[in-house]
N, C-alpha and C positions, 0 to 999 in steps of 0.2 A: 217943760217936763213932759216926757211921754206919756199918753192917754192906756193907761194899762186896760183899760177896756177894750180897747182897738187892738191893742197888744193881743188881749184871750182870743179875738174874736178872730185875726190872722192865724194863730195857731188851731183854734175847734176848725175855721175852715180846712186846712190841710189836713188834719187828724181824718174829718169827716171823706176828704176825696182821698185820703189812700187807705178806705174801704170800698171805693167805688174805681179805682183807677191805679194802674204800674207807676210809679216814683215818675219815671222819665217821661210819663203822657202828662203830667200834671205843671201846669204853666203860671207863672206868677200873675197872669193875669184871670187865669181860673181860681185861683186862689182868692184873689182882691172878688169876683163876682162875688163866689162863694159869701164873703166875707161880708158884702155889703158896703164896700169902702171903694172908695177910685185907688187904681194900679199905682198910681204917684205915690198915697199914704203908705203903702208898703214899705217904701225904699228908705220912708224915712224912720221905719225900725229894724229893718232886716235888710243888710247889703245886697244876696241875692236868695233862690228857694233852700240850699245849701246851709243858711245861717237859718234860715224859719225850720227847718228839720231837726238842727244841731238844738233849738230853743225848744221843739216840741218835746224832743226825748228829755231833755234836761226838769220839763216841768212833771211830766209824767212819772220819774221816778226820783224826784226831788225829796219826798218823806222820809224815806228807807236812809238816803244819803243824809239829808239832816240829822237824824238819828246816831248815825255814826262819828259825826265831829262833836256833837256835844260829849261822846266818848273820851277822846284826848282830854278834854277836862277834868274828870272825873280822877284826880288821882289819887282818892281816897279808896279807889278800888284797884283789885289787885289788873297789873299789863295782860295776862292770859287771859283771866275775864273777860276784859275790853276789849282782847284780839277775838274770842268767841264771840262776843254781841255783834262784834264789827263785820263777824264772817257771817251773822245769821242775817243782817243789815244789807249785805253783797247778796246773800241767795233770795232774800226777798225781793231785792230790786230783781232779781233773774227774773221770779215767779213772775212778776208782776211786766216783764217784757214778755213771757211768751206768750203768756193768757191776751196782753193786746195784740200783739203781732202774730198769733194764730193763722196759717196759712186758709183755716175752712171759713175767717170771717172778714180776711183781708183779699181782696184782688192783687196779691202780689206774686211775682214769679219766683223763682230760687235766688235768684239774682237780686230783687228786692229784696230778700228777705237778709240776703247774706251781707248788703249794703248797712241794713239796717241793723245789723248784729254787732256789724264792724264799730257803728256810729256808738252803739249803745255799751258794746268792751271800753271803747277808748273811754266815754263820759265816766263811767264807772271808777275803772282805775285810775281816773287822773284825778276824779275828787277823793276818792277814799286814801288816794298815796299818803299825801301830806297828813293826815290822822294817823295812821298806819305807821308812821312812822315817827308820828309824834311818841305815841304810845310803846314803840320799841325803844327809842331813844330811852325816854320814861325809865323805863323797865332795866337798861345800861347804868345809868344813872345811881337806880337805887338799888345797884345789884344784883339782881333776878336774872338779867340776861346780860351774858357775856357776847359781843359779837361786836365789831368794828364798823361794819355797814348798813346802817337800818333801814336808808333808802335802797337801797339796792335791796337789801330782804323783804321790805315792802313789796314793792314792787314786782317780785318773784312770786310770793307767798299770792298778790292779787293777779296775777295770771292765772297759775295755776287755780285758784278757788274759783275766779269767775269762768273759766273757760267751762272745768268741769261741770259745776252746779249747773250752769246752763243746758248745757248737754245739745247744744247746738253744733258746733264745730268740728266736737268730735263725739259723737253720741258711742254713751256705752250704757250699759247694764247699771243697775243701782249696786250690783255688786264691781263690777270695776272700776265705777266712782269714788266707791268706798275705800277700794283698793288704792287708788290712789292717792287721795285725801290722806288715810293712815300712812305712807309713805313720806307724803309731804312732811306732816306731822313727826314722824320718825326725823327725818331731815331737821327738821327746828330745833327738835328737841336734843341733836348733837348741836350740830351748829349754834346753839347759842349757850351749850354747857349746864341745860336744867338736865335732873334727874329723868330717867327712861320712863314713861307714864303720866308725867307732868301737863302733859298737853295732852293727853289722852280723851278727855271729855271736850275738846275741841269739834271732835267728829257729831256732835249732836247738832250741827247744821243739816244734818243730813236725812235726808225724808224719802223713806221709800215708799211713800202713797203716791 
């Protein structure tokens, strides 16, 4: 069984050198010093630095995401609901990427940073998909939403909410955020046959501090 202690301690090391160091300067063998461990103990958790990266962002914003699949359970409460918690769930995890990946506290370049974006969209949307669309389905099921494709509107719906909230990829204004966001929401709200206003309080993910 793997020593989850040796597990954190590979990870805090990396965490710790890409505040001190560009992605690509940082060596699996700098990693194991860091770490305290011989370069051998590595490989037997992590294939190469690639999969210790992929474990770090997954541990770092692991809370927000848990939170969200315990949602899909919950069907005592209404699918829009759960689709808002689940959106305020997805901006949290954002908040909580940029404030660590901060260009003024991280030694990284544009290029790290936009690696590290990549890394942290995909983890995102690939864990909240399968809730997301738990709770559409849900919602198909007991009537509330009309629509034949839930993965697929998953999966659109988490694009579009992660790209924006982020406000990385394609940076705009709290008001062209917003703009879009109520769009999207316009979009749902045909698309799945509820009343115009239905999802309206959806947009309170939205923070303009």
């Amino acid at each position: 069984m793997p020593d989850m202690k040796k597990y954190d301690l590979i990870l805090d090391a990396l965490q710790q050198l890409l505040e001190e160091k560009k992605i690509q300067n940082i060596s699996v063998s700098e990693i194991a010093q860091k770490a305290g461990i011989g370069k051998g103990s590595i490989y037997y958790y992590f294939p190469s630095k690639d999969a210790i990266l992929d474990a770090l962002i997954k541990r770092n914003y692991e809370e927000p995401l848990k939170t969200a699949k315990k949602l899909a359970e919950q069907t005592d409460i209404s699918p829009f609901t759960r689709m808002a918690m689940l959106f305020q769930a997805c901006r949290n995890s954002s908040i909580a990427f940029l404030k660590q990946h901060d260009s003024s506290s991280y030694n990284a370049s544009a290029q790290d940073l936009a690696f590290l974006h990549q890394k942290y969209l995909n983890h995102v949307i690939s864990e909240l998909k399968p809730d997301l669309t738990e709770i559409i389905r849900q919602g198909i099921e007991s009537g509330e939403i009309h629509f034949d494709y839930p993965a697929a509107l998953a999966e659109i719906v988490l694009i579009v909410i992660s790209v924006k909230l982020d406000n990385s990829l394609l940076p705009s204004s709290p008001e062209e955020t917003e703009d879009t966001i109520r769009g999207l929401i316009s979009l749902l709200e045909k698309g799945t046959g509820v009343e115009p206003g239905t999802l309206s309080y959806l947009t309170m993910t939205q923070d303009r501090s």
